[in-house]
VOPAGU-2260 file (C-alpha; in pm, 1 decimal, decimal comma):
REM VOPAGU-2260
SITE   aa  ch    i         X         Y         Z
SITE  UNK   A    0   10144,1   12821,8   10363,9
SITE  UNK   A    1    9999,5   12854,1    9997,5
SITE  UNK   A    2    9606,8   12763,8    9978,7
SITE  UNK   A    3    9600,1   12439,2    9782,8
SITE  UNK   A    4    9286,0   12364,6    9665,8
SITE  UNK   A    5    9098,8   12023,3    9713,0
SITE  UNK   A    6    8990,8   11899,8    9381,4
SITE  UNK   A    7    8719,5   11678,5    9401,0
SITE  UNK   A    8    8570,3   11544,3    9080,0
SITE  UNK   A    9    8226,9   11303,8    9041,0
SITE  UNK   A   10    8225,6   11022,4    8756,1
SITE  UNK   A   11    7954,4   10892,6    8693,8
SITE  UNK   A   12    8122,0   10607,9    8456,4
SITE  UNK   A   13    8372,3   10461,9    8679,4
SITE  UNK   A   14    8062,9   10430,8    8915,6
SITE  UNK   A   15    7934,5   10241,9    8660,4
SITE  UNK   A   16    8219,5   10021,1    8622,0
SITE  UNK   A   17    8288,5    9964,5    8991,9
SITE  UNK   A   18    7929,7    9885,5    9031,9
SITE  UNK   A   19    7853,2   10123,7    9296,8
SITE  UNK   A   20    7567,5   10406,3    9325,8
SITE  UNK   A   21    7821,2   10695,0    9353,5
SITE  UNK   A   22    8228,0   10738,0    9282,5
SITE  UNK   A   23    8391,2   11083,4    9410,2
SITE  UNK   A   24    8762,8   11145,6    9341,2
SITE  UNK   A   25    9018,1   11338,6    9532,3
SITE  UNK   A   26    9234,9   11478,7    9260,8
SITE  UNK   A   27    9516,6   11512,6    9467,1
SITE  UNK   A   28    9782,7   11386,6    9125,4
SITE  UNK   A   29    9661,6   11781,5    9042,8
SITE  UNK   A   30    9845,6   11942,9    9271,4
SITE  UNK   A   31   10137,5   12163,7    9151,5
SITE  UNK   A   32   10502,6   12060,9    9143,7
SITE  UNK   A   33   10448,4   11730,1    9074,9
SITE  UNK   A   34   10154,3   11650,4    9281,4
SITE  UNK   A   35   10078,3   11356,3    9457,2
SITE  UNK   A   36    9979,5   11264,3    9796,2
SITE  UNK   A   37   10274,9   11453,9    9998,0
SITE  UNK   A   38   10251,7   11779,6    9823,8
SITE  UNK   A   39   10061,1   11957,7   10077,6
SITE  UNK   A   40   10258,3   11842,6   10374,8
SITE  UNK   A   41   10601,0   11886,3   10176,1
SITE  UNK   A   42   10497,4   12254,5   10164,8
SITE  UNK   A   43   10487,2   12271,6   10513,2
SITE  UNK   A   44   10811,5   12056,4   10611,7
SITE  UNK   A   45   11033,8   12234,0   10390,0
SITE  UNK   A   46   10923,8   12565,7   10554,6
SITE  UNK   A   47   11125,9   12402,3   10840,1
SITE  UNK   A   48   11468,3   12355,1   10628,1
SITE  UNK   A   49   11673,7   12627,9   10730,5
SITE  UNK   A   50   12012,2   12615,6   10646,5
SITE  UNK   A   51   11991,3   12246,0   10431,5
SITE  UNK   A   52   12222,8   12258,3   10124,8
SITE  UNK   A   53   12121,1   11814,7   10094,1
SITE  UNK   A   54   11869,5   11660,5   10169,7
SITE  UNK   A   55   11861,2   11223,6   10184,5
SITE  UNK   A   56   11586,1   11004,1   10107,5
SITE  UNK   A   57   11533,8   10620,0   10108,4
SITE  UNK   A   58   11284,4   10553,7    9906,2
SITE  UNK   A   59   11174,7   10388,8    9628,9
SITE  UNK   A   60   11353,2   10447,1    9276,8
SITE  UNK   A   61   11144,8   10734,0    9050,8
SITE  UNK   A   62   11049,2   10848,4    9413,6
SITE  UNK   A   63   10730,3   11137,8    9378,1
SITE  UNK   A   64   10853,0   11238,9    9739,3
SITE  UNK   A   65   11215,5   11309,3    9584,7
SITE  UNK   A   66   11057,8   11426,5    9266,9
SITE  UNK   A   67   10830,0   11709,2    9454,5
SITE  UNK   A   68   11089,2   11827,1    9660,7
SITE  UNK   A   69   11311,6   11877,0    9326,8
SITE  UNK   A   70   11042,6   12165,7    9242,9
SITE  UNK   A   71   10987,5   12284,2    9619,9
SITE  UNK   A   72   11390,4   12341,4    9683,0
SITE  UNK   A   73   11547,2   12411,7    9371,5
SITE  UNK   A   74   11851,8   12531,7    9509,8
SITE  UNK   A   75   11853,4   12219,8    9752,1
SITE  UNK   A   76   12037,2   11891,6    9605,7
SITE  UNK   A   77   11829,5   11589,0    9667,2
SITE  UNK   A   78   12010,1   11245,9    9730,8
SITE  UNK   A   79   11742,8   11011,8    9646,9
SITE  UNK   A   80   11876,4   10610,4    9749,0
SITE  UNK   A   81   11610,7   10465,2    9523,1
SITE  UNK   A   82   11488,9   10052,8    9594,9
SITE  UNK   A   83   11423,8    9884,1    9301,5
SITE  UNK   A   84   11041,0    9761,9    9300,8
SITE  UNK   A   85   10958,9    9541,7    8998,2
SITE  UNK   A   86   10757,2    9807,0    8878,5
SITE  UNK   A   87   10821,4    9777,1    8495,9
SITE  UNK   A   88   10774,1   10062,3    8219,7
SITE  UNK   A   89   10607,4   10255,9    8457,8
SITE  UNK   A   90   10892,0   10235,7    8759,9
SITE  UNK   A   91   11218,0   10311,4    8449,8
SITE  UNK   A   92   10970,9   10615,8    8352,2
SITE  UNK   A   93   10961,9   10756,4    8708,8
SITE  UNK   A   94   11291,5   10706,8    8727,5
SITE  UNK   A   95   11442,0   10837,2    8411,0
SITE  UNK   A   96   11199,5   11158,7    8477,6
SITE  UNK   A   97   11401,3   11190,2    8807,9
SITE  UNK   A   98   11766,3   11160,9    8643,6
SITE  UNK   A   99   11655,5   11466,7    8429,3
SITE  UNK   A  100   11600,2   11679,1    8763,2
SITE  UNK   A  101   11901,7   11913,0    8792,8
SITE  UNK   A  102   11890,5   11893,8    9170,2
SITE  UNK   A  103   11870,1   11533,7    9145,4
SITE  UNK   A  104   12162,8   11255,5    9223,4
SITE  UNK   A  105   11957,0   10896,4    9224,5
SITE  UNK   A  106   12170,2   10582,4    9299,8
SITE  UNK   A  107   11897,3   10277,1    9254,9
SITE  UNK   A  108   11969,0    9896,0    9373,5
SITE  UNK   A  109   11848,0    9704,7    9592,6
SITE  UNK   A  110   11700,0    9761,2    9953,6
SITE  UNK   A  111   11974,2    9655,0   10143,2
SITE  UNK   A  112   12272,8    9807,6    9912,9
SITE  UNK   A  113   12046,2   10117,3    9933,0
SITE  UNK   A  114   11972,5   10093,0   10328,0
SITE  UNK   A  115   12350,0   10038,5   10363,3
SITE  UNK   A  116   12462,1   10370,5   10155,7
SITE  UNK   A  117   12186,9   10592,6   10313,6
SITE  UNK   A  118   12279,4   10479,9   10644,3
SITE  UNK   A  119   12670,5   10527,4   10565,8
SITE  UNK   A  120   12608,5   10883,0   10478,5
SITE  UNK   A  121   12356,2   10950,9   10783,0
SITE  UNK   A  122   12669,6   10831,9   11020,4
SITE  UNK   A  123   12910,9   11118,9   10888,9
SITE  UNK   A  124   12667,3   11374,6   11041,2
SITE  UNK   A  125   12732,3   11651,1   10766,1
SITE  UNK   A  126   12641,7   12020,5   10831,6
SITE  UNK   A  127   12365,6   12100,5   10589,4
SITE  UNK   A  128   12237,1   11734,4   10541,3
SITE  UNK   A  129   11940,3   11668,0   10629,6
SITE  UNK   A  130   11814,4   11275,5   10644,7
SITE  UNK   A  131   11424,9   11207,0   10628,2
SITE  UNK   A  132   11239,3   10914,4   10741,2
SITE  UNK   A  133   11243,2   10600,4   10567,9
SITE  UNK   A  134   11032,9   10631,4   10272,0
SITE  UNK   A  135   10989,5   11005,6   10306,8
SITE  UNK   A  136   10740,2   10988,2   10606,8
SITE  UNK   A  137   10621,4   11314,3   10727,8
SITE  UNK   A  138   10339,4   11165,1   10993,7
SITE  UNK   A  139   10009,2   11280,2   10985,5
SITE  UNK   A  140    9977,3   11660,6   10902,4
SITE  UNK   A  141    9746,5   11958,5   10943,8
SITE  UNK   A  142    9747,0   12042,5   10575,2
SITE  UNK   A  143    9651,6   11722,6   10456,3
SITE  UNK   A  144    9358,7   11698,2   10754,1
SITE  UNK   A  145    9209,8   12023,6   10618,7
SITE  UNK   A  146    9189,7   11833,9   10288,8
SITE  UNK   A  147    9010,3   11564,5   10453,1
SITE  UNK   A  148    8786,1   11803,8   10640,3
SITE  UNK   A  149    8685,9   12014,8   10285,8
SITE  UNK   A  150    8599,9   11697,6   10097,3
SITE  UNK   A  151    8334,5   11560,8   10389,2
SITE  UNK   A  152    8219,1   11921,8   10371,3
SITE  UNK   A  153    8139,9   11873,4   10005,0
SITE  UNK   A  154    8076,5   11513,1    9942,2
SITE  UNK   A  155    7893,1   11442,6   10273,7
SITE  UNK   A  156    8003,4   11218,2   10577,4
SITE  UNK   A  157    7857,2   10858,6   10396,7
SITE  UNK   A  158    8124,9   10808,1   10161,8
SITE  UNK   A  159    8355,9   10558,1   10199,8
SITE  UNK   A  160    8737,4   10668,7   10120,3
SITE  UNK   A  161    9016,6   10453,1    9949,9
SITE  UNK   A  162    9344,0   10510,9    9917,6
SITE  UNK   A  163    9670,0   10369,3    9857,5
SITE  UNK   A  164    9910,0   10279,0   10132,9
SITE  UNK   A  165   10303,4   10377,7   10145,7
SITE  UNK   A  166   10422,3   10527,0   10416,1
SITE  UNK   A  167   10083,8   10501,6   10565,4
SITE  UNK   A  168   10064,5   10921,7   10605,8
SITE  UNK   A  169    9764,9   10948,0   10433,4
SITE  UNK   A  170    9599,9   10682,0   10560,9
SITE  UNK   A  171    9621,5   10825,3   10914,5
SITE  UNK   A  172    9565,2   11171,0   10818,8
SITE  UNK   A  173    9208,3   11070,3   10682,6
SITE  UNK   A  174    9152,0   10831,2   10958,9
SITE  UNK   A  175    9185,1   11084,8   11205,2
SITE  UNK   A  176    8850,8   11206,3   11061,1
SITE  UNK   A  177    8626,7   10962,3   10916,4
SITE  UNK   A  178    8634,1   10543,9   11040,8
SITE  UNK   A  179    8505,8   10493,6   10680,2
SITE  UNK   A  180    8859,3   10458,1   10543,4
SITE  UNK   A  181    9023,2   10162,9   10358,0
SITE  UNK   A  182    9429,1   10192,9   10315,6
SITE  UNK   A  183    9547,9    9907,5   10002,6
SITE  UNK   A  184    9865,5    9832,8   10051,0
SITE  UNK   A  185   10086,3    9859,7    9803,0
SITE  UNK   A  186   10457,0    9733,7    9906,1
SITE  UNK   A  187   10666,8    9454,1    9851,2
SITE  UNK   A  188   10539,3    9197,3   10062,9
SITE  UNK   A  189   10774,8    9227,9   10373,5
SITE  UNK   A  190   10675,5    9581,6   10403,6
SITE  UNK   A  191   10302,9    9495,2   10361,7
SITE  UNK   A  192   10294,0    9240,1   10642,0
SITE  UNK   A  193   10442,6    9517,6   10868,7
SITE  UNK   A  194   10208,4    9767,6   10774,6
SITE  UNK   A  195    9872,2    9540,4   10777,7
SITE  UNK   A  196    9988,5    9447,0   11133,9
SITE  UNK   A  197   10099,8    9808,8   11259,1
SITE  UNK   A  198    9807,3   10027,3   11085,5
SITE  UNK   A  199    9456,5   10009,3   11147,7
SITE  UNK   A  200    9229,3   10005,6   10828,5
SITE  UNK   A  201    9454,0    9824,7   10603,9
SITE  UNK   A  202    9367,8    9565,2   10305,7
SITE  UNK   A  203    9513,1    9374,4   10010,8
SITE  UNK   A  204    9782,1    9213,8   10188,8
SITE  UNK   A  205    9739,7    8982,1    9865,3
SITE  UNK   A  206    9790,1    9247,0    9613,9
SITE  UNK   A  207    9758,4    9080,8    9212,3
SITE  UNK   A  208   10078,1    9102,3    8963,4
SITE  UNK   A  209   10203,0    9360,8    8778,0
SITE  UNK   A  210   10081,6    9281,5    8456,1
SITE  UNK   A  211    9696,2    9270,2    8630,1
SITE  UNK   A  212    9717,0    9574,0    8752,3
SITE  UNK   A  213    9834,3    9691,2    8399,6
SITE  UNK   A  214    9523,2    9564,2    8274,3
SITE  UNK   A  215    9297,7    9757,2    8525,7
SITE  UNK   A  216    9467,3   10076,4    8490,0
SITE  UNK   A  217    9417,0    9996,5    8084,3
SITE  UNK   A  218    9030,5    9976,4    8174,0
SITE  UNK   A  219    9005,5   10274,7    8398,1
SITE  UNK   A  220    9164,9   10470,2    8188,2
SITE  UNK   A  221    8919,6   10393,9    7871,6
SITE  UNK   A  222    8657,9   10419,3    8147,6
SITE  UNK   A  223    8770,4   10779,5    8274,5
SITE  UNK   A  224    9029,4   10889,2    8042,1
SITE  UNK   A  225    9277,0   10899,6    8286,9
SITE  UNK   A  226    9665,2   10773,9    8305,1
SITE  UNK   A  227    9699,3   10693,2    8664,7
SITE  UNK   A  228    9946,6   10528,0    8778,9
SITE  UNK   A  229    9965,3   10115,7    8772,2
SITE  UNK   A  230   10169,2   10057,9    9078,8
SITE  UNK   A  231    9952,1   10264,8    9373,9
SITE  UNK   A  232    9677,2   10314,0    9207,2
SITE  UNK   A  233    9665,3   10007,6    9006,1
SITE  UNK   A  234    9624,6    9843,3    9348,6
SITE  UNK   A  235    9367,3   10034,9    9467,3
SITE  UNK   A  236    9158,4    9970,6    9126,4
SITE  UNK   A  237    9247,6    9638,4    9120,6
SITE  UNK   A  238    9156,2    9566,8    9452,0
SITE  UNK   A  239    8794,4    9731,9    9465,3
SITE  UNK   A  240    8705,6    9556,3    9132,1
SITE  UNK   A  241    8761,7    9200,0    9256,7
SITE  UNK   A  242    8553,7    9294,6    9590,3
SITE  UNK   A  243    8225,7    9115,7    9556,0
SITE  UNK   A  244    8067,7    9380,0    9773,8
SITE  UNK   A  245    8161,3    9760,7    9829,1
SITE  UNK   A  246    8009,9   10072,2    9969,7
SITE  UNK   A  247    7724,7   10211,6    9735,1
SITE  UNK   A  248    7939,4   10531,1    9749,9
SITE  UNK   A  249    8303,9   10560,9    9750,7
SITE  UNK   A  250    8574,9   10834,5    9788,4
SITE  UNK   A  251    8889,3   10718,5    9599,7
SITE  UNK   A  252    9225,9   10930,1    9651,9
SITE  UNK   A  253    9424,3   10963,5    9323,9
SITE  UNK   A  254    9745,5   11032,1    9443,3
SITE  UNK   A  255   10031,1   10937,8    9216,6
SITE  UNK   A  256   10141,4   11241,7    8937,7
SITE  UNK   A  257    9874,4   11154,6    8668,4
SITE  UNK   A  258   10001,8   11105,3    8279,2
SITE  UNK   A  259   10315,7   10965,9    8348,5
SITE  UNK   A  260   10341,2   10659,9    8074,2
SITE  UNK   A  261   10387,4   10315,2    8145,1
């Protein structure tokens, strides 16, 4: 595997702004091919592909799994079966960035007619096709451990880390290291309920609208000069501002592709 380095940055204003004696960031949205918070196990799973022409995701439209893979297996073709999400500018971006992608084909609708097609094409059993887990879930990895292990090393074992929850990887990567872990759910509300119940160290079951979390990411990014992402991140954000009370220092994961416009 390629050494991918963890990025950890200190800001001092969105400390400020969060109210809190220290914020440290895991830039993970700088990782290469796209970033986000599967790059570094994507590295190692498609070391595994031997012999896969296609490979099928269910996922959300304007996927970043689909997208890093895109870079990763340029010679593979990616079948992304993208759920719409009522994610707004930022969710027609993502996707229109994805219909540029060569080794791209996207169909987007909703989660059933999605569910329906993926699961049509997983029955034919095609050589070559390979069919990942729902949402792109890779489990808890190695790769993405040793990322959890560098930043204690540097930051120190007091900080308490937030992230966004998807597929709930991350979340149990850095949980299998540190108890001082919060997971935001992000999902439709279905999903959420699922995942609050299943996973330890979940919150915001009650996430805010999309226009709110518009408004936070607006604030951050005047605050940090930043684009991140409203959707995952714009939970997270949104979610440790209206906490009356938070750790004095926190560890936030930015784990979307940074700069994308919304």
């Amino acid at each position: 595997m390629t050494f991918l380095e963890t990025q950890i940055k200190f800001d001092e204003n969105l400390a400020a702004w969060l109210q809190v004696d220290k914020v440290a960031l895991v830039r993970e949205d700088l990782l290469p091919d796209g970033g986000g918070k599967k790059r570094r196990a994507l590295e190692l799973f498609v070391k595994k592909l031997q012999g896969i022409k296609h490979i099928h995701l269910l996922s959300y439209s304007g996927s970043h799994t689909a997208y890093t893979l895109s870079h990763l297996l340029p010679k593979v073709l990616i079948h992304l079966y993208g759920t719409r999400y009522g994610g707004g500018p930022y969710e027609k971006t993502m996707t229109s960035l994805l219909i540029s992608r060569d080794n791209i084909i996207q169909e987007v609708g909703s989660s059933w007619s999605m569910s329906v097609m993926f699961n049509k094409q997983k029955r034919k059993a095609l050589h070559g096709h390979y069919f990942m887990r729902i949402g792109g879930s890779l489990g808890s990895d190695h790769s993405t451990q040793n990322a959890v292990d560098d930043t204690i090393k540097v930051i120190g074992p007091d900080y308490h880390h937030v992230l966004a929850v998807a597929s709930g990887d991350l979340l149990m990567s850095v949980a299998e290291r540190t108890n001082r872990v919060t997971g935001v759910l992000t999902q439709p509300l279905g999903i959420r309920l699922v995942k609050f119940i299943g996973l330890k160290h979940t919150s915001g079951l009650w996430k805010p609208g999309l226009s709110e979390r518009i408004r936070t990411m607006k604030e951050v990014d005047e605050v940090t000069g930043q684009k991140w992402d409203p959707i995952f991140m714009g939970a997270v954000f949104s979610y440790l501002k209206k906490r009356k009370t938070l750790p004095s220092k926190l560890c936030i994961w930015i784990t979307c592709p940074a700069g994308i416009e919304w």
